[in-house]
C-alpha positions in Angstrom: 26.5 -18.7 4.8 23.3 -19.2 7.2 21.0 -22.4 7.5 17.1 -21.9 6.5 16.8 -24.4 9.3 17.8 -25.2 12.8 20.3 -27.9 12.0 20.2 -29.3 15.9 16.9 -30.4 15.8 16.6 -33.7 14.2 19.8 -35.9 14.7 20.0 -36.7 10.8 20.4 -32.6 10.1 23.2 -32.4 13.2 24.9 -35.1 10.5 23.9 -33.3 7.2 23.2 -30.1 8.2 21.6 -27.5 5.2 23.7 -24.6 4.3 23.1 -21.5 1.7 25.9 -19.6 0.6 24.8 -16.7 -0.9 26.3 -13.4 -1.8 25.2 -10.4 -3.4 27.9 -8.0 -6.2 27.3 -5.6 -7.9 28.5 -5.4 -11.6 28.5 -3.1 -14.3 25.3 -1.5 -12.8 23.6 -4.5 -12.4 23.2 -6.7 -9.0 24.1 -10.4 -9.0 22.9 -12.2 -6.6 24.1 -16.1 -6.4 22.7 -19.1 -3.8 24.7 -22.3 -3.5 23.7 -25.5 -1.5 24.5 -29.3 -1.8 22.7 -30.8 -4.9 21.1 -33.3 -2.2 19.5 -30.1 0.0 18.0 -28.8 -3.6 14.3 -29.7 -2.7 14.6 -27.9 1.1 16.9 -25.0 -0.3 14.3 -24.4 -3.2 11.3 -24.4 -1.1 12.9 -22.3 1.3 13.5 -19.7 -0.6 10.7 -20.0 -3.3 9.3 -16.8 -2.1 12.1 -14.7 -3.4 13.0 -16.2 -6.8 8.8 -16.5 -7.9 9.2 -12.5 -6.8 9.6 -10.1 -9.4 11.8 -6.6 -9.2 11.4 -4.1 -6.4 9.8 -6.9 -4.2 12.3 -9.4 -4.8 14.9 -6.4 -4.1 13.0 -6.2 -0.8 12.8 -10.2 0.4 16.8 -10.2 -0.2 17.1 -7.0 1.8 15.2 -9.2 4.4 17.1 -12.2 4.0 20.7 -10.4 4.4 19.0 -8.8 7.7 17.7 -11.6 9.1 20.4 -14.5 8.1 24.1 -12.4 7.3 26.1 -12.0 10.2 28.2 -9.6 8.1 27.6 -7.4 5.3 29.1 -4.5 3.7 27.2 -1.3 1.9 29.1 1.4 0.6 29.4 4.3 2.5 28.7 6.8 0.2 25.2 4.8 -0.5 24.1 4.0 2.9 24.5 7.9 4.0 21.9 9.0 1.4 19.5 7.0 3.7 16.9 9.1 6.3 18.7 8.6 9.8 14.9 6.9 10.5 15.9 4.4 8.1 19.6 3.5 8.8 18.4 2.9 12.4 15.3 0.7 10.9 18.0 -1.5 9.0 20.6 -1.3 12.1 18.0 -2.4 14.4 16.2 -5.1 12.5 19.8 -6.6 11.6 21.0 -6.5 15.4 17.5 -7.9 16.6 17.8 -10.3 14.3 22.1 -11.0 14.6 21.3 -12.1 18.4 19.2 -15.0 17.0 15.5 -13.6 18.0 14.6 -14.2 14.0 11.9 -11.0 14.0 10.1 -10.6 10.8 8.1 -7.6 10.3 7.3 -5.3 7.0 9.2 -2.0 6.9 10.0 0.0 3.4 13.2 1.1 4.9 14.4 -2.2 5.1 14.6 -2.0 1.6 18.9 -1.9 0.9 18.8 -1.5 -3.2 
């Protein structure tokens, strides 16, 4: 769960503050990916995260792997996947997640932020 906005800005959003749930499964060799808000944050939650769902395949892939760097203060990858990534690139994705995890909200391009 993270909020695409800072929730203690205006006093209305400390009262009604704007959630996304969103979690990511794989199943039978497919990946699922499922975002859930209060009907009344639809129009914020949409815009917010326009970007990924008018994506299309690898790219999209690539703005989740950004969002659940930037917004998931846990996460799990398998094991046995994330050790066939370059030690360059597991330090790329360790570092942008712990940059990000202490609230500085960096947001660069990298390929090995790429998680599928």
């Amino acid at each position: 769960m993270f909020a695409p906005i800072n929730n203690f800005i205006k006093k209305e959003d400390k009262n009604d503050p704007k959630f996304i749930m969103f979690n990511v499964f794989p199943l039978n060799n497919k990946c699922y990916i499922v975002f859930s808000f209060r009907l009344e944050h639809k129009n914020l939650i949409t815009k917010f995260l326009s970007p990924i769902l008018q994506a299309k395949g690898e790219h999209q892939l690539y703005l989740i792997s950004k969002l659940i760097l930037q917004n998931c203060e846990n996460f799990v990858i398998n094991p046995e996947y994330f050790n066939t990534f370059s030690e360059e690139k597991k330090n790329n994705v360790i570092e942008y997640f712990f940059r990000n995890i202490k609230g500085n909200k960096i947001n660069y391009d990298n390929k090995d932020l790429f998680l599928f």
